[in-house]
Legacy VTK file of the C-alpha trace (Angstrom):
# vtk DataFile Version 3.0
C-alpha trace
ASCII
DATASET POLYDATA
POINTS 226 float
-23.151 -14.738 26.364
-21.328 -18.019 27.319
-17.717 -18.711 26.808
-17.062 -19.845 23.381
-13.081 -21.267 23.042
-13.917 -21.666 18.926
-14.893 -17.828 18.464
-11.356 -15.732 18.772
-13.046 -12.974 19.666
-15.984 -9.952 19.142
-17.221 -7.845 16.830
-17.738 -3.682 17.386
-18.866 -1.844 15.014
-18.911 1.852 13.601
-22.258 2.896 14.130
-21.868 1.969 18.256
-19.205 4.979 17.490
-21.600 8.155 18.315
-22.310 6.451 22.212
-18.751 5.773 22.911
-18.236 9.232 22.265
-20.361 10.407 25.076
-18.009 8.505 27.640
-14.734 10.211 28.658
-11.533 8.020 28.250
-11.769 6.644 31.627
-15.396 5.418 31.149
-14.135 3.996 27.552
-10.968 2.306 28.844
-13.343 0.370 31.444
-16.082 -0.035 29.064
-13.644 -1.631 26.396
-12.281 -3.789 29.222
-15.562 -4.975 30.736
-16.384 -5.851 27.203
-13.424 -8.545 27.405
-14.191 -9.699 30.055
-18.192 -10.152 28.574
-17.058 -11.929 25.894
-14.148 -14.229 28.040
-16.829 -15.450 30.339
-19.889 -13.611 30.469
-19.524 -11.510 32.838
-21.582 -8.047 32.973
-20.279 -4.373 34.317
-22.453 -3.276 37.085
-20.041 0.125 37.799
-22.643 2.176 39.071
-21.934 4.694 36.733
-25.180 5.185 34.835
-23.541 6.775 31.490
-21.290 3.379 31.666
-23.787 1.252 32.274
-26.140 1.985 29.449
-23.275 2.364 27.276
-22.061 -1.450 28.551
-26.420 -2.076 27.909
-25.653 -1.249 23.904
-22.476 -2.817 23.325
-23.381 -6.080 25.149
-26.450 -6.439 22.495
-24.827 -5.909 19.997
-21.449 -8.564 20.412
-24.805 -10.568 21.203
-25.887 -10.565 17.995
-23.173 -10.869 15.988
-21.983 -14.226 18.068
-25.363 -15.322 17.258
-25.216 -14.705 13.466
-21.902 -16.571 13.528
-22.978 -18.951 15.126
-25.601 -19.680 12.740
-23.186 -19.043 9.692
-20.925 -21.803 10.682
-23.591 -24.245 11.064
-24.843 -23.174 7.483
-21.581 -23.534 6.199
-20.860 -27.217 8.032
-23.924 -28.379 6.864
-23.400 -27.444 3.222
-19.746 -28.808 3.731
-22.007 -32.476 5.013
-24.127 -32.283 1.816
-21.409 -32.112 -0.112
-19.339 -34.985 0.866
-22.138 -36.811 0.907
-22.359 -36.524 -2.286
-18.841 -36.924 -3.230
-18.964 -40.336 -1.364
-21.903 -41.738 -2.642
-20.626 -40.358 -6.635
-17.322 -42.467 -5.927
-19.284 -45.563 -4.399
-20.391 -45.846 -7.962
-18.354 -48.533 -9.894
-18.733 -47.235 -14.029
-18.853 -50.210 -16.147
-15.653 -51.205 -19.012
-16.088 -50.355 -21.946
-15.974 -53.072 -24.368
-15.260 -51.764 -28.287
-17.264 -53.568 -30.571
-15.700 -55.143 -33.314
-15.135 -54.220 -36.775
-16.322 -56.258 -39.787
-15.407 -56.263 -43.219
-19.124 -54.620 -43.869
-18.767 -52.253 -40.975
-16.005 -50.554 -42.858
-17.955 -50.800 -45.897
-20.621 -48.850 -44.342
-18.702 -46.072 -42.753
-16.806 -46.210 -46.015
-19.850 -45.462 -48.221
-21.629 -43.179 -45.676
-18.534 -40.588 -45.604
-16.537 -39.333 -42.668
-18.732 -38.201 -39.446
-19.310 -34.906 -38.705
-16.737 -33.371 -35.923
-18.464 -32.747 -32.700
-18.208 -29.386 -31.090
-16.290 -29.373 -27.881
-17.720 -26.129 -26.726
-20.083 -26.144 -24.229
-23.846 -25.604 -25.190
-25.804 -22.840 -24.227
-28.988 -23.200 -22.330
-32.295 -22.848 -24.075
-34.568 -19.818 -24.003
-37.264 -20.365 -21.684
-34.808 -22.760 -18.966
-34.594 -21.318 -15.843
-31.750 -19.743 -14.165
-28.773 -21.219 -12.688
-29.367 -21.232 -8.666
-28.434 -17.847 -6.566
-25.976 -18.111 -4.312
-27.030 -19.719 -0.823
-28.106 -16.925 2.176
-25.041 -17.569 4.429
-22.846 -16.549 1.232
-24.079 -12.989 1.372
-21.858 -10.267 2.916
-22.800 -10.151 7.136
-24.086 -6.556 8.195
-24.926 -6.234 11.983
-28.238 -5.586 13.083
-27.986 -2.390 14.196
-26.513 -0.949 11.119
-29.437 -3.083 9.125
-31.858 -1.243 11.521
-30.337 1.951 10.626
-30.816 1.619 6.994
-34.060 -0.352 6.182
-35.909 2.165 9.488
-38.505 0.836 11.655
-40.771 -1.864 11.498
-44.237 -3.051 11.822
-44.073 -4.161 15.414
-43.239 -0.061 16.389
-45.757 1.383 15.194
-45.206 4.766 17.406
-41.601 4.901 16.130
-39.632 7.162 13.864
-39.783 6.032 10.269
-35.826 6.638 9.891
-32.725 8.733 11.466
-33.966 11.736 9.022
-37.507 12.370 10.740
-35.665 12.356 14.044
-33.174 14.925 12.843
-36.110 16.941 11.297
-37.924 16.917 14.750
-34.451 17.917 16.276
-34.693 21.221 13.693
-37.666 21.809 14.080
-37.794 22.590 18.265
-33.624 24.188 18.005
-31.951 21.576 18.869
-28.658 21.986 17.156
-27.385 18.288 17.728
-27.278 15.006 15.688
-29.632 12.467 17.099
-27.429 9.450 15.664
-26.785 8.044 19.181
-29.994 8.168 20.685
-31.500 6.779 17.272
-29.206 3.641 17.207
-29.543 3.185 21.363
-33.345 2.218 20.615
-32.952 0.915 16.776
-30.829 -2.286 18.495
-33.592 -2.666 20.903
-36.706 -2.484 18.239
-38.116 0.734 20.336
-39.134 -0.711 22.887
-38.388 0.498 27.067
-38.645 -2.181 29.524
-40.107 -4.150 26.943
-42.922 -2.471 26.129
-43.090 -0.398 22.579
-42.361 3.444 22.615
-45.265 5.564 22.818
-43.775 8.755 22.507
-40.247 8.780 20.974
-40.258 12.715 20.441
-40.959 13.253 24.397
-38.079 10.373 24.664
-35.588 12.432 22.804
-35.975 15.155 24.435
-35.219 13.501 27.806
-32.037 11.838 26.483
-30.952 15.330 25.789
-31.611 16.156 29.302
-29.739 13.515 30.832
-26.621 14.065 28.571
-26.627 17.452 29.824
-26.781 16.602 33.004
-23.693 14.169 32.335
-21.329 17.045 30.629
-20.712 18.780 34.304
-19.357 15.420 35.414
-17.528 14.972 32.258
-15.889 18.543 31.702
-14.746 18.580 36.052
LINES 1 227
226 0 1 2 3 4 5 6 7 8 9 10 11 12 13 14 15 16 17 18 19 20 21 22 23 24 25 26 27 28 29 30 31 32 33 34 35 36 37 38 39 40 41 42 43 44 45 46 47 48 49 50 51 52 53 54 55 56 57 58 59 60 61 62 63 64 65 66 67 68 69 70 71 72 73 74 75 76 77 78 79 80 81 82 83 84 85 86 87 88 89 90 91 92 93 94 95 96 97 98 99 100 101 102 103 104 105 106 107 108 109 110 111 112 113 114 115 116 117 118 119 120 121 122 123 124 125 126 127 128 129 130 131 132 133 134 135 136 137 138 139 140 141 142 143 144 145 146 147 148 149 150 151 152 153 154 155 156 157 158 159 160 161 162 163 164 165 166 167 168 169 170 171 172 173 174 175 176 177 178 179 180 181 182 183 184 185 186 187 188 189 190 191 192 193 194 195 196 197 198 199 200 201 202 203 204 205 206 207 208 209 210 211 212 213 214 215 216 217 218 219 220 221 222 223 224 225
């Protein structure tokens, strides 16, 4: 991520929640700090710390993507803000021409005269026919911004994972079904953000990958209760 003096800062968000709570409060005052200093200059944690690390891993991806979508917002919205004075200039380059009254003649008046008063003209606004279209929905970059991670998380896995959990339910169902009293949340959003895939390659077997995460968080908690 390079520096970027226009964007004031970084985006976290809630579902990242469940893998910060697997760190202790020294690993989460240096993650939060390293995380600074990512998004200041680019600069990555290498701690040594492997819980740290990966946590770092998650975070990093997603402030990624969220400077990316903003980035791509605000060139949606300058480029709608171009259009539009473009238009505004080239409507006021537009000279309208005088209007000249004609004039009125003896028989004009006669006319008019003999023909009645005209009928008054409505000055509310008309309603569109049955059978026009729609007005136009509102442009993409006006719709509210939801992080990848969290769009992962609700929409479930797609095409390109074949060998993936459908959604966080399965997962927990698996997690019932072998006695394993814990909520799979943070080991379903550590691979959601990355599209399932280890080292890039797709998962192949996410159960037997579960049940390794488990075993690595236990052997964490010794470290983490001492």
């Amino acid at each position: 991520m390079a520096k970027n003096a226009e964007q004031a800062g970084f985006l976290l968000f809630q579902d990242l929640a469940p893998i910060a709570a697997m760190l202790d409060d020294c690993q989460r005052g240096r993650l939060l700090t390293a995380l600074f200093a990512y998004a200041a200059d680019g600069t990555r944690l290498e701690s040594g710390d492997r819980a740290l690390d990966m946590a770092f891993t998650v975070f990093r991806g997603s402030i990624d993507r969220a400077s990316a979508n903003w980035k791509r917002l605000r060139a949606q919205r300058a480029e709608a803000g171009r259009k539009s004075g473009l238009a505004k200039s080239r409507s006021a380059e537009k000279t309208p021409e005088p209007f000249v009254e004609a004039p009125v003649t003896a028989d004009a008046e006669a006319e008019a005269f003999a023909e009645g008063e005209p009928e008054a003209v409505s000055s509310a606004p008309a309603l569109p026919e049955a059978g026009t279209e729609p007005p136009e929905a509102a442009p993409a970059w006006a719709a509210p911004y939801r992080s990848p991670s969290m769009e992962l998380l609700m929409a479930g896995v797609d095409a390109n994972a074949p060998n993936a959990p459908r959604d966080l339910e399965e997962v927990r169902r698996f997690c019932r079904s072998r006695g394993l009293e814990r909520d799979p949340l943070a080991f379903y959003s550590y691979y959601a953000v990355r599209g399932w895939r280890v080292d890039g390659e797709p998962v192949r077997d996410w159960r037997g990958l579960l049940l390794r995460w488990f075993e690595r968080r236990d052997a964490l908690e010794p470290d983490r209760s001492g």
